[in-house]
C-alpha positions, 0 to 999 in steps of 0.5 A, a space after each residue: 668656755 669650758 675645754 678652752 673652746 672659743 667661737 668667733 662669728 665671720 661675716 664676710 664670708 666662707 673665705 674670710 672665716 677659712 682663712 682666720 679659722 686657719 690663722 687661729 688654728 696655728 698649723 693644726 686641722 680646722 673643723 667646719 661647723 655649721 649647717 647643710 648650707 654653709 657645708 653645701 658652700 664650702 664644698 662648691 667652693 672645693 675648700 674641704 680636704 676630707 669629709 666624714 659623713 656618718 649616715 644613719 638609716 632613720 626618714 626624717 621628714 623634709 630637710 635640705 639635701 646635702 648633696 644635690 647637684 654638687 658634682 663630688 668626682 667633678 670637684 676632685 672628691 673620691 671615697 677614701 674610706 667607709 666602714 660601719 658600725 652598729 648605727 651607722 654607714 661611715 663614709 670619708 670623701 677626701 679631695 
């Protein structure tokens, strides 16, 4: 892939994918890509270290509730950061 970008596909779960995507990143940070389920599972598991979430002021429609019933302060999470910007309220949850 252009920009040496590779992707690999872990099917044995969060753990599993963390722990290789850690191996490959070789002591640098390692990104979490994915949908609200797979962010959703990562944070209950308590495996983000800091969150940036950008929330832009739009109704979408029906969609799944990244938040709901995961208890972030519970989990160690505290706001370590907001700004805004044109479009968008930033927010850094750092655990």
């Amino acid at each position: 892939m252009d920009g040496g970008t590779t992707f690999h596909f872990v099917t044995d779960g969060i753990h599993a994918a963390l722990q290789r995507a850690k191996a490959a990143a070789n002591g640098l940070d390692v990104r979490l890509g994915g949908g609200t389920a797979t962010i959703r599972q990562y944070l209950q598991s308590g495996l983000i270290d800091e969150l940036h979430l950008a929330i832009t002021p739009v109704v979408l429609g029906s969609g799944e509730n990244l938040l709901a019933g995961i208890d972030l302060l519970k989990l160690g999470y505290r706001c370590t950061a907001q700004a805004t910007s044109p479009g968008a309220l930033h927010v850094v949850l750092t655990k």
